[in-house]
Z-matrix of the N, CA and C atoms (Angstrom, degrees):
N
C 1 1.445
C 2 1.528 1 110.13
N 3 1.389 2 108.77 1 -46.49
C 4 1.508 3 98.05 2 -175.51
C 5 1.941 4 117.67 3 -66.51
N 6 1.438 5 130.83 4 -26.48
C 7 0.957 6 154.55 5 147.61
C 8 2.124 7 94.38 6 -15.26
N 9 1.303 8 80.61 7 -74.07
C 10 1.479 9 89.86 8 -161.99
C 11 1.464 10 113.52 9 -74.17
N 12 1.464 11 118.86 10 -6.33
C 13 1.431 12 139.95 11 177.95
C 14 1.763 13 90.93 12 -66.54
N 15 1.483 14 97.62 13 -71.82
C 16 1.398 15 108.30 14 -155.45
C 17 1.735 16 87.74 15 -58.59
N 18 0.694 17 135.22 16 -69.78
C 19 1.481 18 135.28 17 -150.23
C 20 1.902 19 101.49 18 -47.70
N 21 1.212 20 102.12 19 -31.75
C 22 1.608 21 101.50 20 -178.86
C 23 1.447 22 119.41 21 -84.76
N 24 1.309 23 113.68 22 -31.91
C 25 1.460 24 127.38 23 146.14
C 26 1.808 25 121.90 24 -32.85
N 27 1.195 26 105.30 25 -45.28
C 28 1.955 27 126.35 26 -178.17
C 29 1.920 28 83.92 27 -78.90
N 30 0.504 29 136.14 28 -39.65
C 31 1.664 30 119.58 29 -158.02
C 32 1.342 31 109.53 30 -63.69
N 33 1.408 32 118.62 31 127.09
C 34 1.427 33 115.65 32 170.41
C 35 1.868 34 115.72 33 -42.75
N 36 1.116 35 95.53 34 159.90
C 37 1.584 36 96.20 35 -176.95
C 38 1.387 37 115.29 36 64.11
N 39 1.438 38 136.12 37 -11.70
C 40 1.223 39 111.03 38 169.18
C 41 1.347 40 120.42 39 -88.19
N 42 1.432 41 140.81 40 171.91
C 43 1.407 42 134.13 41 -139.54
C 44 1.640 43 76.11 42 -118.29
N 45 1.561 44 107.90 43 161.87
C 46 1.677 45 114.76 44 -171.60
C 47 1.430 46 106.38 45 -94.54
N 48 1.539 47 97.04 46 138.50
C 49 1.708 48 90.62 47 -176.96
C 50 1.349 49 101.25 48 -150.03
N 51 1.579 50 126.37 49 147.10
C 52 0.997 51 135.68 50 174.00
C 53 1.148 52 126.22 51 -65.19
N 54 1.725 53 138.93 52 130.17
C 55 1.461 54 127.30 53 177.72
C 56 1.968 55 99.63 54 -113.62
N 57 1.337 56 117.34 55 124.05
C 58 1.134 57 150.40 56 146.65
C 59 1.186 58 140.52 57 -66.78
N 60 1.607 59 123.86 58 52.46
C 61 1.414 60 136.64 59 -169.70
C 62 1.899 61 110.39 60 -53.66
N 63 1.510 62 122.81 61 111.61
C 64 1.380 63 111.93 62 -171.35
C 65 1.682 64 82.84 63 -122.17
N 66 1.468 65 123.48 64 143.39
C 67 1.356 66 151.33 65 145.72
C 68 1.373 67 101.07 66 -61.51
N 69 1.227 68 100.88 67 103.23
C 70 1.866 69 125.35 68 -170.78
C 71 1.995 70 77.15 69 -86.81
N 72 1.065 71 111.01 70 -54.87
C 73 1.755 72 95.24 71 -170.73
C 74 1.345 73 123.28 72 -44.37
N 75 1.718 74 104.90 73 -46.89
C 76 1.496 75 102.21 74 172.59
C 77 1.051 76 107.94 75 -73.53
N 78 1.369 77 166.73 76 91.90
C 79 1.282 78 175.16 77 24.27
C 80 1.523 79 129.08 78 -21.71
N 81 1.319 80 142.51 79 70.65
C 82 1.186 81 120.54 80 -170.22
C 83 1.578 82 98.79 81 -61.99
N 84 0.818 83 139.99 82 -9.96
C 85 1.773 84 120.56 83 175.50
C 86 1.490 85 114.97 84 -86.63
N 87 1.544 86 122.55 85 -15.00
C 88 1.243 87 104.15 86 -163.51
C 89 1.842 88 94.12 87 -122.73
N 90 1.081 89 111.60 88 0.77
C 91 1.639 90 133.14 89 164.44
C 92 1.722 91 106.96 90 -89.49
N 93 1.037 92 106.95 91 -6.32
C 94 2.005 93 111.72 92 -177.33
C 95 2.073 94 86.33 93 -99.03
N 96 1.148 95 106.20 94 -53.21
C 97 1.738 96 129.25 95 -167.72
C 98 1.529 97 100.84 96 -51.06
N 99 1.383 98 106.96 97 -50.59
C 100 2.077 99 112.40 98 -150.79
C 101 1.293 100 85.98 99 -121.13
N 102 1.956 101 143.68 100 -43.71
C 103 1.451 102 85.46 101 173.46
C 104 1.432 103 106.17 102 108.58
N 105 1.709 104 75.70 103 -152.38
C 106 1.520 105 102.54 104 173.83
C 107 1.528 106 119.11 105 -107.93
N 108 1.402 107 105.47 106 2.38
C 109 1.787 108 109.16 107 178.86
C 110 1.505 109 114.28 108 -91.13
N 111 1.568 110 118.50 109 17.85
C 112 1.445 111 89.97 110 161.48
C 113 1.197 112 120.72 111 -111.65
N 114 1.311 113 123.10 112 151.69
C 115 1.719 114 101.21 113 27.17
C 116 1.175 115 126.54 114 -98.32
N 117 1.264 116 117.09 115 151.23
C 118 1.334 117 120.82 116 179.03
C 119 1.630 118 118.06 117 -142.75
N 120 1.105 119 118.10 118 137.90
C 121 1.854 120 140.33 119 -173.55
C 122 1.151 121 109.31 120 -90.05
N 123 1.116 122 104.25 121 120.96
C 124 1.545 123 110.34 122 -174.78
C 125 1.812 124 109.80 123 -128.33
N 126 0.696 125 115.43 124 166.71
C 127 2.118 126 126.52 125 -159.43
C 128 1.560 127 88.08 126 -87.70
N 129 1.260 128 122.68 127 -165.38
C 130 1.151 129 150.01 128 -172.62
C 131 1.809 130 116.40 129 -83.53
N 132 1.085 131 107.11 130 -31.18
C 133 1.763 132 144.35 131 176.15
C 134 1.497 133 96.91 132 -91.44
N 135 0.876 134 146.47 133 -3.31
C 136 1.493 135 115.21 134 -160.62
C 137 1.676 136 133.17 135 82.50
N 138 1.438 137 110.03 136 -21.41
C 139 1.987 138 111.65 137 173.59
C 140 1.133 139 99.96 138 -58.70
N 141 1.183 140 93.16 139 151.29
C 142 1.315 141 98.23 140 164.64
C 143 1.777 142 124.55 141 -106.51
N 144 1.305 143 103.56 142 148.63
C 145 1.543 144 107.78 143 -177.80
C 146 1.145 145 124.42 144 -104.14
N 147 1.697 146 127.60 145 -27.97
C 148 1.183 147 103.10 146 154.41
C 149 1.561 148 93.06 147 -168.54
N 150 1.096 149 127.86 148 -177.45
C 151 1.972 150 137.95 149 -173.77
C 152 1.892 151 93.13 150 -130.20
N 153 1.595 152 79.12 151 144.83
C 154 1.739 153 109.47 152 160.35
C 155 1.838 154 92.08 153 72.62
N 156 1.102 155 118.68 154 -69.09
C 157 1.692 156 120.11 155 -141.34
C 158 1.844 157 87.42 156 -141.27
N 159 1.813 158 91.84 157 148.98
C 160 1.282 159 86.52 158 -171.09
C 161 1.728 160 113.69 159 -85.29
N 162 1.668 161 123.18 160 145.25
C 163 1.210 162 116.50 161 160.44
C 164 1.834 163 103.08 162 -68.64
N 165 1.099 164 101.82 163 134.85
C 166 1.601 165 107.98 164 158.85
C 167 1.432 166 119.68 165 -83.24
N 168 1.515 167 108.96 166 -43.18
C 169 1.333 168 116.04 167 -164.38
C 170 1.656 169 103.08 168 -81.08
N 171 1.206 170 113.44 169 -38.67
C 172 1.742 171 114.45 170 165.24
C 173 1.464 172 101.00 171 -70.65
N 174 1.004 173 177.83 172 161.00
C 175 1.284 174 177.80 173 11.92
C 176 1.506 175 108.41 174 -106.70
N 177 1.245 176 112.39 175 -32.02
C 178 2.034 177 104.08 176 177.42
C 179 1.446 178 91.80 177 -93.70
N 180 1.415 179 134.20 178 -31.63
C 181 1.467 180 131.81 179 168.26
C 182 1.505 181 108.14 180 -45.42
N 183 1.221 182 120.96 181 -70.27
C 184 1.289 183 123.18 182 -174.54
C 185 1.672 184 117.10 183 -60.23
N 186 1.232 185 125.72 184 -30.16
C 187 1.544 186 135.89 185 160.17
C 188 1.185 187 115.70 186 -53.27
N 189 1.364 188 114.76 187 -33.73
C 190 1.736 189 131.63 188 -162.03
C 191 1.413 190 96.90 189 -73.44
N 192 1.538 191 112.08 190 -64.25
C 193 1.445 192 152.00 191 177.53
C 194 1.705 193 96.06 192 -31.29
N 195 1.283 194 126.27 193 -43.44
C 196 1.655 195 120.39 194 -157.90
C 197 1.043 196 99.97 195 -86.58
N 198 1.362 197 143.38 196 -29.97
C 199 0.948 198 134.77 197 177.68
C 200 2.070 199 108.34 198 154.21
């Protein structure tokens, strides 16, 4: 997922955004939360955007969305 993060990040027209890689394992709170869904992308807040593989179309939605 992150592969395909960065690569959508490089595309003209998309708006610039920071990626924040966190070790859900070292966390017992956020390894109790996700489980079995990572990986998983989550917003600025904590929602989540999507598990395993990246949505594109939810992720340029939510970019669109900020402004």
């Amino acid at each position: 997922m992150l592969a395909a993060l960065e690569a959508l990040r490089n595309e003209p027209g998309v708006p610039h955004f920071d990626i924040l890689v966190t070790d859900v394992d070292a966390d017992p709170v956020l390894e109790a939360k996700y489980n079995e869904l990572v990986p998983v992308l989550t917003d600025g807040e904590g929602g989540e955007l999507c598990h395993y593989f990246l949505d594109v179309a939810k992720v340029r939605e939510y970019l669109g969305a900020l402004g």
